[in-house]
N, C-alpha and C positions, 0 to 999 in steps of 0.2 A: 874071637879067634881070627877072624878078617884085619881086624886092626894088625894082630899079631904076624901075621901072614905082611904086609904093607912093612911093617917095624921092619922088618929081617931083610928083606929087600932094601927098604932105607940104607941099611948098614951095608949089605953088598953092594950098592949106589957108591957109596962112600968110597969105599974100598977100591973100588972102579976109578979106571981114568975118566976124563972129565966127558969125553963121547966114549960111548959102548956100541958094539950092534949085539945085539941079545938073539940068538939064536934056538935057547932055548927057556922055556920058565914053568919051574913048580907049581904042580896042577893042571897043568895042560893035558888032557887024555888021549887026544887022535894022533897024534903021530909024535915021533921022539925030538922031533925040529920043527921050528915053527911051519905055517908054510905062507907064507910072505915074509919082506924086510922090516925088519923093528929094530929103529936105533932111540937109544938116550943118553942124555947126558945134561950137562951143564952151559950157559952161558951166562959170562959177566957184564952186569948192565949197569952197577958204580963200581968202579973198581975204589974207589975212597973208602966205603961202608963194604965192602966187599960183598954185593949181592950177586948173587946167582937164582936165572928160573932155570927150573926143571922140566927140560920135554920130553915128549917122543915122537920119534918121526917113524909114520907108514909111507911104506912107498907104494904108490897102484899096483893092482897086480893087475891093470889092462896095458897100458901104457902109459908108464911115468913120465916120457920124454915129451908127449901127447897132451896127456892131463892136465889139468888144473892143479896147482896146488891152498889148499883150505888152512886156514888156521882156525885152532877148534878152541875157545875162551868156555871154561865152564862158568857158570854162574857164580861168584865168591863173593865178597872174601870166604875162606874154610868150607870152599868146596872141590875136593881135589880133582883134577883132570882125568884122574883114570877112569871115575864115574862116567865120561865121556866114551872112554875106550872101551869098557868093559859091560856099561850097562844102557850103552844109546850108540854110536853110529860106528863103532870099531869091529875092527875084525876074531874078536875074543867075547865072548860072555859068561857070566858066572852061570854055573847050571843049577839050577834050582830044584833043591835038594834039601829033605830036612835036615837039621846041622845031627851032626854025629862026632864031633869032638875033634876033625880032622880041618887041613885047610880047606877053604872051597876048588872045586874043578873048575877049570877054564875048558870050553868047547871053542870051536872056531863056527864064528857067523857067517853064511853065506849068503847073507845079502850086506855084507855093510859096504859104507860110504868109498871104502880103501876101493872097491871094484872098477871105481871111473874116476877118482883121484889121490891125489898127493894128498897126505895130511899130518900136519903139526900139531900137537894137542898140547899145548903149556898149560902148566903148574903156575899162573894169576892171578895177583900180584902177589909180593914177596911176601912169603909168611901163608901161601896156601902150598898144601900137597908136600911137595920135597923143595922149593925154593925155597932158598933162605937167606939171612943176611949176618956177616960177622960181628956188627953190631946191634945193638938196640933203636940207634937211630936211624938204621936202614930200613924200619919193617915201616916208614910212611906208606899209606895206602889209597892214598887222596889220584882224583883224576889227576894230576899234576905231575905227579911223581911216576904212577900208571904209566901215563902214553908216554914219556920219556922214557922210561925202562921198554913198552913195546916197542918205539921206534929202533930203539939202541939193540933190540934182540934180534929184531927183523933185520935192520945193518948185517948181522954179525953171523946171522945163524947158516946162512950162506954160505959163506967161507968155512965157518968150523966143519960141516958136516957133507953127506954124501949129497945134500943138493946142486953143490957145485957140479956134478957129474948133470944132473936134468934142468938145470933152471941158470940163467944169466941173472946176476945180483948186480 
């Protein structure tokens, strides 16, 4: 059912322009709005093979302007980032719950990492989580192709998203 719950989101990702701010998401129980900022979205790192990673960006809820900002790499290949978010330093966790045939609930964490900074959590390298590649011979996953696609996202992700408002790129 969790898979199933990630599917549908996929496809509302899709649907979505290429940045979203997500304000709210199914399953969440404490309040009707998130309560902190969550943006996701896309960034292109070959525009030849047409790859895109998939982040999401938290913004502090102390001082973002202040803050550090963290980029948060899960362990991969085929380990999605939201395992980061959702069941290690993010401001969301699944609650733990016998299954009962419904989605899981999301609770909001008050100790996570978001409290004293900025955090990026991409979907690394292409072909884990929601990045992906328009072709076959995008999904290389060699260090080589790796740090090229990080450095090209770190360039980029700057300017597409609301860090330009707290961080000089």
């Amino acid at each position: 059912m969790l898979f199933l719950f990630f599917l549908c989101m996929f496809r509302w990702f899709l649907l979505a322009s290429a940045i979203y701010k997500v304000t709210h998401l199914l399953g969440f129980l404490q309040q009707s709005a998130l309560p902190f900022y969550l943006e996701t979205g896309y960034i292109e790192v070959d525009e030849f093979y047409g790859v895109q990673l998939f982040y999401y960006f938290i913004e502090s809820e102390r001082n973002p302007r202040e803050d550090p900002l963290l980029l948060w790499l899960t362990g991969g290949p085929g380990c999605f980032v939201f395992s980061g978010l959702a069941l290690e330093i993010g401001p969301l966790k699944i609650r733990s719950e016998r299954y009962n045939g419904s989605l899981p609930n999301l609770v909001y964490r008050p100790y996570s990492w978001t409290k004293i900074s900025n955090i990026i959590f991409l979907d690394s390298p292409v072909g884990t989580g929601f990045s992906f590649s328009n072709h076959p011979e995008g999904y290389e996953t060699g260090d080589k192709s790796w740090s090229k696609h990080a450095v090209i996202f770190l360039r980029k992700v700057g300017k597409e998203i609301e860090l330009h408002k707290i961080f000089s790129f």
